[in-house]
MIZA-728932 format. One line per 5 residues: number of its first residue (from 1); their letters; for each residue x, y, z of C-alpha. Coordinates in nm, 2 decimals. Layout:
NUM = A = X Y Z; ...
//
This chain:
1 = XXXXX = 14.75 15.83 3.85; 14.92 15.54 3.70; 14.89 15.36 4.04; 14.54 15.44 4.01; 14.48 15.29 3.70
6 = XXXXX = 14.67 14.96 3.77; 14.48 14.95 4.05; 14.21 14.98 3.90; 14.22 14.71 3.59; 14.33 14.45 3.88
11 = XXXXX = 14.03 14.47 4.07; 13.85 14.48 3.74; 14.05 14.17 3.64; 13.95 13.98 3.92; 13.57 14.09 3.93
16 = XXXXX = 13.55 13.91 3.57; 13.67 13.65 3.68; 13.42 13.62 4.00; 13.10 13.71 3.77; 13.22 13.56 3.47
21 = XXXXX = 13.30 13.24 3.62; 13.00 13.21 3.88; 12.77 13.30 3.52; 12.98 12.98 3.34; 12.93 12.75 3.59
26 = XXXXX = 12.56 12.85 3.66; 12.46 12.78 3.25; 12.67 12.50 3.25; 12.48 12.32 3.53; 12.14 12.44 3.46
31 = XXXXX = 12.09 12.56 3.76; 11.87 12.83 3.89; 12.14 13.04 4.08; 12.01 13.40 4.06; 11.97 13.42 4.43
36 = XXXXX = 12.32 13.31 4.47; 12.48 13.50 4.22; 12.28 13.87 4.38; 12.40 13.72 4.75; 12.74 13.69 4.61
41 = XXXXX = 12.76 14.04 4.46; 12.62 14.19 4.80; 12.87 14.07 4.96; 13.12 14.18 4.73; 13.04 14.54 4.71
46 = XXXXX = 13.13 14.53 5.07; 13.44 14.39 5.02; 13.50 14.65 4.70; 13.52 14.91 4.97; 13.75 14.78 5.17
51 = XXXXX = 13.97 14.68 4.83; 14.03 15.08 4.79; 14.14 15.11 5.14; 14.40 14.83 5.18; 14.54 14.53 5.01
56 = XXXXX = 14.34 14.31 5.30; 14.04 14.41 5.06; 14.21 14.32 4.73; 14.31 13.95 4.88; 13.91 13.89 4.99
61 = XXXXX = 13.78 13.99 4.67; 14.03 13.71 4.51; 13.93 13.46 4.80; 13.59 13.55 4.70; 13.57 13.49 4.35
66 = XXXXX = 13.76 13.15 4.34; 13.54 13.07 4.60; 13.22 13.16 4.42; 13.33 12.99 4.08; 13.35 12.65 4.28
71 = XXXXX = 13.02 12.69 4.45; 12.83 12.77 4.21; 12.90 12.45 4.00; 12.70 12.25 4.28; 12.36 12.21 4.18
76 = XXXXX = 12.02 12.21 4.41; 11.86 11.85 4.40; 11.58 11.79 4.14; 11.39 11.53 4.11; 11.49 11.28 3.83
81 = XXXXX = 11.33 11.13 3.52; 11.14 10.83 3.57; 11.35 10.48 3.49; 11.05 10.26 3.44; 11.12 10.00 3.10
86 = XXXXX = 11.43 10.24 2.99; 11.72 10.07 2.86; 12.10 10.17 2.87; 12.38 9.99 2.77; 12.75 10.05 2.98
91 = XXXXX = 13.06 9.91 2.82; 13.36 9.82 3.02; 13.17 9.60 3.30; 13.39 9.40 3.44; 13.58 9.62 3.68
96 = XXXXX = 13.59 9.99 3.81; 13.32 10.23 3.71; 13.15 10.06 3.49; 13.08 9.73 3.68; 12.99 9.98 3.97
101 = XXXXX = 12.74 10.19 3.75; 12.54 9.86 3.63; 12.51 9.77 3.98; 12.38 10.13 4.08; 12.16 10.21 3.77
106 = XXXXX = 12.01 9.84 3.83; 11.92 9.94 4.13; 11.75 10.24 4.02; 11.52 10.06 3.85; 11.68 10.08 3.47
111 = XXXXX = 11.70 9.79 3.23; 12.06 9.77 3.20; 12.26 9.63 2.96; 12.64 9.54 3.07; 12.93 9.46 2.82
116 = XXXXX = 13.18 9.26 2.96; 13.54 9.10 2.80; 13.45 8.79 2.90; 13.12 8.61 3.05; 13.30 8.47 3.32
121 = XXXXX = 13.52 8.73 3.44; 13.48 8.81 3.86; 13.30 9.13 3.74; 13.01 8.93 3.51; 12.99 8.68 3.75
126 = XXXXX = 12.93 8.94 4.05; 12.67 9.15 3.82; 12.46 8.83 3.77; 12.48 8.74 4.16; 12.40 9.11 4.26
131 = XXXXX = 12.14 9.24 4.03; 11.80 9.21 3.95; 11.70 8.96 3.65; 11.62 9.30 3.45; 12.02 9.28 3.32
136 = XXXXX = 12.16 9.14 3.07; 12.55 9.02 3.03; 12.67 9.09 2.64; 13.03 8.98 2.53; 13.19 9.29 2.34
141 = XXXXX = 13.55 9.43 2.30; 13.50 9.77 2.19; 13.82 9.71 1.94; 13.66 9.42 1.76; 13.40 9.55 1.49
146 = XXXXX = 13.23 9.19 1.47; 13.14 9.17 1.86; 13.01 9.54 1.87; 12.77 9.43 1.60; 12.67 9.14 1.77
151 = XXXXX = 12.62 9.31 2.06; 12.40 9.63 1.88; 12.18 9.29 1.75; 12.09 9.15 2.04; 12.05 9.50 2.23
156 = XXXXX = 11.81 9.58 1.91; 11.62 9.26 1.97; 11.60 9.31 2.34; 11.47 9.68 2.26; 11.19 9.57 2.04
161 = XXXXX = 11.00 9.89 1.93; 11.17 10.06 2.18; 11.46 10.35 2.15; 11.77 10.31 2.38; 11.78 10.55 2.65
166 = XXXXX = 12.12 10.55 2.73; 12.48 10.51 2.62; 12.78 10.50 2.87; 13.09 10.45 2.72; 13.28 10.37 3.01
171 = XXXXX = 13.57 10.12 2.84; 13.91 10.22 2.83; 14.27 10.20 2.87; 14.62 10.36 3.01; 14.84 10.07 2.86
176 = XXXXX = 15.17 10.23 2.98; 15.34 10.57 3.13; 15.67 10.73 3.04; 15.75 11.08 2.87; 15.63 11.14 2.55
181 = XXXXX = 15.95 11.09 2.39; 15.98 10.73 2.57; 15.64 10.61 2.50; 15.60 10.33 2.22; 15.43 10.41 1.94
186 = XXXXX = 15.24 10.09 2.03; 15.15 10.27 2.33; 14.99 10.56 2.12; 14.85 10.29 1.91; 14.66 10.10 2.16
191 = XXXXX = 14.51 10.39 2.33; 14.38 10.51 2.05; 14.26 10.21 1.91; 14.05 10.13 2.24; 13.96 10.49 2.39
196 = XXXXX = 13.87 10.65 2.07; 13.86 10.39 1.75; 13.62 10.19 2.01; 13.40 10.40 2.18; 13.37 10.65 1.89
201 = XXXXX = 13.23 10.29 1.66; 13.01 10.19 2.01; 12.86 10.51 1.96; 12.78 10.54 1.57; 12.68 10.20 1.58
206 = XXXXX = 12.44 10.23 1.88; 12.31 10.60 1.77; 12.02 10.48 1.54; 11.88 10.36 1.88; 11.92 10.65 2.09
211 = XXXXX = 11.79 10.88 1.80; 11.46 10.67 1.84; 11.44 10.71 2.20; 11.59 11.08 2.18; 11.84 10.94 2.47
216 = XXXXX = 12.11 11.03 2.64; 12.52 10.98 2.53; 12.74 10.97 2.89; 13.14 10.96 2.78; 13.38 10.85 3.11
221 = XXXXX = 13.69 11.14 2.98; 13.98 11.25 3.14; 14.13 11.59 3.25; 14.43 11.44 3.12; 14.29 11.50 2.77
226 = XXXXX = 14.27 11.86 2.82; 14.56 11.92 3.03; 14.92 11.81 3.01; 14.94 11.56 3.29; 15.32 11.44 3.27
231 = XXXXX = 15.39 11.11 3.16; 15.02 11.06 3.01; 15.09 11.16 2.64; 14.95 10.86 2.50; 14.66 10.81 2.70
236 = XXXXX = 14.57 11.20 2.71; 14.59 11.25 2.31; 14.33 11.01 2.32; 14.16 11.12 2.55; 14.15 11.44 2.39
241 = XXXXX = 14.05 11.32 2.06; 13.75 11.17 2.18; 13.61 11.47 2.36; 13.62 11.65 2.03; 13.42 11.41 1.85
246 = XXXXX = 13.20 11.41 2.16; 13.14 11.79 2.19; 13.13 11.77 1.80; 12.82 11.50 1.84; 12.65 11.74 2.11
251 = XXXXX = 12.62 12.00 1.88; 12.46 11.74 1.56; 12.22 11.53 1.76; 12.05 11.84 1.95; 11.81 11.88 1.61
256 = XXXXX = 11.76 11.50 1.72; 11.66 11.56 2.11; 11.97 11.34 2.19; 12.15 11.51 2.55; 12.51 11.41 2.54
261 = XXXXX = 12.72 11.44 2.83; 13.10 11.44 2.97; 13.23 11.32 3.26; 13.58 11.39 3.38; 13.70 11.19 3.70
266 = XXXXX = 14.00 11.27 3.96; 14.20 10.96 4.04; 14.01 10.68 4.15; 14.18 10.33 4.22; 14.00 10.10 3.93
271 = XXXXX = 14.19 9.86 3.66; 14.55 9.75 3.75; 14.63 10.07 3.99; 14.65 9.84 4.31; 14.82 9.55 4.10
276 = XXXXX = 15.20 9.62 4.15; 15.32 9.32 3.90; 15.17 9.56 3.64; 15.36 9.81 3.67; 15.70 9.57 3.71
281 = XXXXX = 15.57 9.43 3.35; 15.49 9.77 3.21; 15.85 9.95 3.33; 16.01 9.62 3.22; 15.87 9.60 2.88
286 = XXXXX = 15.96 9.94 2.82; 16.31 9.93 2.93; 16.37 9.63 2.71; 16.21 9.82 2.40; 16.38 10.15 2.41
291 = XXXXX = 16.74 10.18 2.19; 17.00 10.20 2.35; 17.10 10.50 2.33; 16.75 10.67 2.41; 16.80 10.44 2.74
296 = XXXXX = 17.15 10.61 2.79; 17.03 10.97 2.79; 16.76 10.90 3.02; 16.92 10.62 3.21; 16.74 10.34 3.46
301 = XXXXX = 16.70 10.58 3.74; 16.51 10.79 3.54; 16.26 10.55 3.43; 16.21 10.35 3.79; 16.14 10.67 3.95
306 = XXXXX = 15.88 10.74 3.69; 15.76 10.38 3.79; 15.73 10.43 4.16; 15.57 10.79 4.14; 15.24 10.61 3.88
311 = XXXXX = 15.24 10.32 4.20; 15.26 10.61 4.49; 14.99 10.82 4.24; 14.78 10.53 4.22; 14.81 10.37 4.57
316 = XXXXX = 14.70 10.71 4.68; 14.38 10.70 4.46; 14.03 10.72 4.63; 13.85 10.37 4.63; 13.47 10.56 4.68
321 = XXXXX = 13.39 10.55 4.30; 13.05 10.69 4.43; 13.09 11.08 4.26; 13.18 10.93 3.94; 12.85 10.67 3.95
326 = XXXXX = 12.63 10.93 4.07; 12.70 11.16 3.84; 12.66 10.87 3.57; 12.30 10.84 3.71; 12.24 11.26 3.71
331 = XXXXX = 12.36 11.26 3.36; 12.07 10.98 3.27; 11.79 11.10 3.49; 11.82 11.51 3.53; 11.57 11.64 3.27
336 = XXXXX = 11.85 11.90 3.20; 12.17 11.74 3.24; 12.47 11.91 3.20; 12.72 11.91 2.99; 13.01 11.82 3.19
341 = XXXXX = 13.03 11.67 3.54; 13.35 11.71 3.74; 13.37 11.41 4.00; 13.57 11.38 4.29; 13.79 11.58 4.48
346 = XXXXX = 13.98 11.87 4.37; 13.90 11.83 4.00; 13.69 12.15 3.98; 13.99 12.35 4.22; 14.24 12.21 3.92
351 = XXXXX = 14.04 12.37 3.63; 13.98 12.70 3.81; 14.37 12.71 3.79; 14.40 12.60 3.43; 14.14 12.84 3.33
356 = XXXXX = 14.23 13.12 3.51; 14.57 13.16 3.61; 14.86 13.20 3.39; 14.99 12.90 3.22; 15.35 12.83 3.45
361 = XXXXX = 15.14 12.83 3.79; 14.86 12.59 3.60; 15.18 12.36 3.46; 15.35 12.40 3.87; 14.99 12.25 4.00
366 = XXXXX = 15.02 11.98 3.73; 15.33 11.90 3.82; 15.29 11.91 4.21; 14.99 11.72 4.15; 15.05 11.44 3.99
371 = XXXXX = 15.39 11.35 3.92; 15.69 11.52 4.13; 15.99 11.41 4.00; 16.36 11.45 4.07; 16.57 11.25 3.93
376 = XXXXX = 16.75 11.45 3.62; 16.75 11.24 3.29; 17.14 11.09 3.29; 17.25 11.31 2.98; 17.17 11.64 3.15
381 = XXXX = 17.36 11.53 3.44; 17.69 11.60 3.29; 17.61 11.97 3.15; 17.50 12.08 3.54
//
């Protein structure tokens, strides 16, 4: 009898998870997946039968429901809002997604408005060669309160009587890697100060605007800011500061018709990831700034393995920044976008297992994933 009832709160376990999942995914894409969901369930009411008869059963229903929780997140094709005379402004244009998205959303036929660090980086200088005379190069660093004002003004001129229709804070910053107890508190620092201090004044100062136009607020996150990725303390607390305030801004601006939206991105080779001199300078820098005796414990190995593995992570990284920019453009066209977008391979797969699964196979993945180390910090060494 006991059997029985084990039995029987497993396979109940595991149906939740199939129609609780397949439910989640469904509402959070706005998608019309009743026929799905009924086809699903068909088919598992088969495999139900077989579940009481062997454990062949058991294994298809779990197949089935993991299965079903990553289908049902893709979305039928609808057709978008129209991007005649709308306006959206993208920070972080002079490399990687945000250089890509102005090109793309150009192309689509918005009015785009590109920040750039400087005027005549590569980047600007490719924008202005590749796109139509409908975008406009503006000077900003996010950290600098004087140049996001100047930057709101001329945006407000360009607008006239018009709202902006579209926000994508794209800018930001991994200034370093290392274990949390190794990273510099400058490290902390400058993340903050550029992926949350920076966006989250980008966004207050450009909301007026997008509460006129009842627009739309598109945030480039990270998984990292949800899940403990080694190495990526610094860079993930940020992270995971600014999707608070972003979910928290969701929730205030719906009285105002305002739609705001998350993406979060696998690894895609943009910034410094192909530039091996920066991650010489980085591991350099931050063997010459640790005390001694933190550098002891740890020792050299320790650190240039950590070194190699970011370089082998990010020489590994897909260059196709296409999900991430198409998803950019769903989250500013769909007439019911969704709340979060997961782009690029595997990202989707990685939350099922965070969600889901118990806590030391989630932190195995993590760990298989991204960063696989070996070497034993020098101090514990000598205990084994």
């Amino acid at each position: 009898m006991k059997e029985f009832a084990l039995s029987f709160w497993i396979y109940m376990g595991v149906m939740s998870v199939f129609v609780g999942g397949a439910l989640r995914k469904s509402l959070a894409a706005h998608i019309r997946a009743a026929a799905t969901i009924v086809a699903w369930l068909g088919v598992t009411v088969l495999v139900e039968r077989l579940y009481w008869l062997s454990l062949l059963g058991f294994l298809l229903v779990a197949v089935l429901a993991a299965a079903c929780c990553l289908y049902a997140g893709r979305s039928a094709p609808v057709l978008g809002l129209p991007t005649d005379s709308k306006v959206v402004f993208i920070t972080g244009c002079d490399s990687g997604f945000g250089n890509a998205a102005a090109r793309h959303l150009d192309s689509l036929g918005f009015e785009v408005i590109a920040s750039v660090l400087h005027l005549d980086s590569p980047g600007a200088v490719e924008l202005l060669c590749c796109c139509s005379s409908n975008l406009t190069l503006v000077q900003m660093d996010i950290t600098q309160p004087k140049d996001v004002q100047k930057a709101f003004s001329r945006t407000k001129a360009k607008l006239g009587l018009r709202g902006l229709w579209g926000l994508v804070n794209n800018a930001g910053v991994c200034v370093s890697f290392g274990d949390a107890e190794l990273s510099l508190m400058t490290t902390y620092r400058g993340c903050m100060e550029v992926n949350f201090f920076g966006t989250l004044n980008v966004t207050k100062t450009f909301l007026p605007l997008l509460r006129r136009a009842r627009g739309r607020i598109v945030t480039i996150s990270s998984p990292s800011g949800e899940q403990p990725f080694p190495s990526l303390a610094a860079y993930g607390a940020s992270k995971a500061a600014l999707n608070l305030v972003i979910n928290t801004l969701r929730h205030e601006l719906q009285p105002w018709g305002v739609e705001v939206s998350l993406i979060l991105p696998s690894a895609f080779r943009t910034g410094q990831c192909s530039n091996s001199e920066y991650w010489e300078q980085q591991h350099k820098h931050l063997i010459e700034s640790l005390t001694p005796g933190l550098l002891e414990e740890y020792g050299e190995e320790y650190l240039l393995e950590t070194k190699e593995l970011f370089q082998l992570h990010a020489s590994r990284a897909s260059e196709d920044l296409s999900p991430v920019i198409s998803t950019i453009a769903d989250a500013l066209t769909s007439p019911q976008p969704k709340v979060r977008y997961y782009a690029g391979p595997g990202v989707q797969l990685m939350y099922f297992i965070h969600t889901y699964l118990p806590t030391f196979f989630s932190d195995k993945f993590l760990q298989r994933l991204f960063v696989k180390k070996k070497v034993v910090p020098q101090a514990l060494r000598k205990t084994m």
